[in-house]
MDAnalysis code that builds the backbone (N, CA, C; Angstrom):
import MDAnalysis as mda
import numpy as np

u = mda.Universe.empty(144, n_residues=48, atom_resindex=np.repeat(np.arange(48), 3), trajectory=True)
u.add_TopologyAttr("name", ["N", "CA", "C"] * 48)
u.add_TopologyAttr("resid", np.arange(1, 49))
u.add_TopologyAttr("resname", ["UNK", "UNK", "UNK", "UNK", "UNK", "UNK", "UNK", "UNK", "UNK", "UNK", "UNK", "UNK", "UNK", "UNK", "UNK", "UNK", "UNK", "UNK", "UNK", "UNK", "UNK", "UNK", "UNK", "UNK", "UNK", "UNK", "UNK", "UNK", "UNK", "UNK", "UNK", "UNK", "UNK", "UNK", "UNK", "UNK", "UNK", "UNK", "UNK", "UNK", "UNK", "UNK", "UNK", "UNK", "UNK", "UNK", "UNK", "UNK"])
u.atoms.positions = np.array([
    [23.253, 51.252, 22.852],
    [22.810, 52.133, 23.914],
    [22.793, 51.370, 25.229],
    [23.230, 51.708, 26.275],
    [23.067, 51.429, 27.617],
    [21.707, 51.656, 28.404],
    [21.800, 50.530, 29.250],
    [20.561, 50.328, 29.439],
    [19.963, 51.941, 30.423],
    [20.888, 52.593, 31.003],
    [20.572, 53.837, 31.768],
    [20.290, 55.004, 30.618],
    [21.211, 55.023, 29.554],
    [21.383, 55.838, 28.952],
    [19.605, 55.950, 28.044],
    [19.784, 54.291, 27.840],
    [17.884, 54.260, 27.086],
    [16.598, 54.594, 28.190],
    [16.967, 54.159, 29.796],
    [15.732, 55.089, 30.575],
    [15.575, 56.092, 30.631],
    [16.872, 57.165, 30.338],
    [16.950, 58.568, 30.390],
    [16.049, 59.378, 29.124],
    [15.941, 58.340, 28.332],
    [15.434, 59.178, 27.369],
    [14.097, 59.202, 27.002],
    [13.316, 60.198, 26.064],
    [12.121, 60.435, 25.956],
    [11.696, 59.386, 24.908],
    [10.659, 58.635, 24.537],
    [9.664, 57.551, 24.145],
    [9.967, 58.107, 22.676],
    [9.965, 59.538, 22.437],
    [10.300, 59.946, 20.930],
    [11.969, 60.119, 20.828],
    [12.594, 59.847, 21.878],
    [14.282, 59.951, 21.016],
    [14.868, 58.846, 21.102],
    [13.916, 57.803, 21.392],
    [14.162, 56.127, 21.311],
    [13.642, 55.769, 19.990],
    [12.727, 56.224, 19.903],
    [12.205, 55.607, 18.311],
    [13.104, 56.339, 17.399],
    [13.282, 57.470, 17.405],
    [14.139, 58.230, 16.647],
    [15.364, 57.330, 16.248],
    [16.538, 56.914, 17.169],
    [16.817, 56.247, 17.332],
    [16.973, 55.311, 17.105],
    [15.871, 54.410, 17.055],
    [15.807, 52.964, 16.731],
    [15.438, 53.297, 14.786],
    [15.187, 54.170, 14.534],
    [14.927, 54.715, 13.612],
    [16.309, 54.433, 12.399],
    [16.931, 55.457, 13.245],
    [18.426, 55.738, 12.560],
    [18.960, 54.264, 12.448],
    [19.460, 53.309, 13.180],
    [20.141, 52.368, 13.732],
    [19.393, 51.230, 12.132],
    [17.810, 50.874, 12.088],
    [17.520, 50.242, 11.476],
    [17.663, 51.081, 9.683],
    [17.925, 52.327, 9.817],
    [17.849, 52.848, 8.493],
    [19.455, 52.193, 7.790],
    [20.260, 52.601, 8.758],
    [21.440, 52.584, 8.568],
    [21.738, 51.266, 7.946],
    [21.051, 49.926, 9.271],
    [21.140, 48.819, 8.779],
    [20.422, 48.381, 7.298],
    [19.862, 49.175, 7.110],
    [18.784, 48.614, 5.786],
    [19.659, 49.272, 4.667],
    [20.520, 50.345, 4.689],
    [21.614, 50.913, 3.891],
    [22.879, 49.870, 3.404],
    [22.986, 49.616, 4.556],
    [24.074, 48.771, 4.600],
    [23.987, 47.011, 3.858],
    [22.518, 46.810, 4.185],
    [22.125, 45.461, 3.298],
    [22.103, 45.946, 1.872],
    [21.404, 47.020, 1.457],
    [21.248, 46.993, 0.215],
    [22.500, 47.727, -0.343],
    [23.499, 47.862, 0.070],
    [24.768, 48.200, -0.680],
    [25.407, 46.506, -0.662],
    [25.347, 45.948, -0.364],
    [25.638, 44.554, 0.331],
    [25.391, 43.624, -1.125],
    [23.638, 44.026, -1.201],
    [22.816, 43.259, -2.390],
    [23.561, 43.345, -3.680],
    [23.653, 45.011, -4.122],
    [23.995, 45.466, -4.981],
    [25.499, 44.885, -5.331],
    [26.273, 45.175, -4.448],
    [27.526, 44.553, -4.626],
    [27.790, 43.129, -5.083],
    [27.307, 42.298, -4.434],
    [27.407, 40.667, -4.842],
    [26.305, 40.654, -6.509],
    [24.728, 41.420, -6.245],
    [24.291, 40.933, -7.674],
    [25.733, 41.606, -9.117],
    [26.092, 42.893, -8.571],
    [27.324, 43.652, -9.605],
    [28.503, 42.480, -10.033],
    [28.759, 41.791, -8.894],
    [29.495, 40.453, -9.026],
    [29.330, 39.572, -9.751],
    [28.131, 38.711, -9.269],
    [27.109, 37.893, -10.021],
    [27.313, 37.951, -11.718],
    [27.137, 39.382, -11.929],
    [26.462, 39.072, -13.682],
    [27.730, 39.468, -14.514],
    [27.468, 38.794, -15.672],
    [28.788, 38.616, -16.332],
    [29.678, 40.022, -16.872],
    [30.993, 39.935, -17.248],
    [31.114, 40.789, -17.687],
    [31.273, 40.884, -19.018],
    [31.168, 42.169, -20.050],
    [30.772, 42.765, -21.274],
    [32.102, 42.338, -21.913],
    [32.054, 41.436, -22.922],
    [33.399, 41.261, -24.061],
    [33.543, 42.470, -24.408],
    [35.297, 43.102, -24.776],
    [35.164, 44.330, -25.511],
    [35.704, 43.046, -26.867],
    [34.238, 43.861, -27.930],
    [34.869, 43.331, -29.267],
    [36.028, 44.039, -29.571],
    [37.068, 43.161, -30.258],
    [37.989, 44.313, -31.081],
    [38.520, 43.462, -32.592],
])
């Protein structure tokens, strides 16, 4: 966000905002986590 674009706005569509931005980021770590621990652990012998 630009710094004009963030004075223009109301105290609740900044948090909103800052809202989305950190949700997104916290989405994005824990697909992140998941991926490397999915990596991490071994994979299943098929008996045959």
């Amino acid at each position: 966000m630009s710094e004009e674009t963030h004075k223009n706005m109301s105290r609740e569509d900044r948090l909103a905002a800052k809202l989305r931005e950190n949700l997104r980021r916290r989405k994005a770590q824990a697909r992140e986590m998941t991926e490397s621990a999915s990596e991490s652990l071994p994979k299943p012998r098929s008996e045959s």
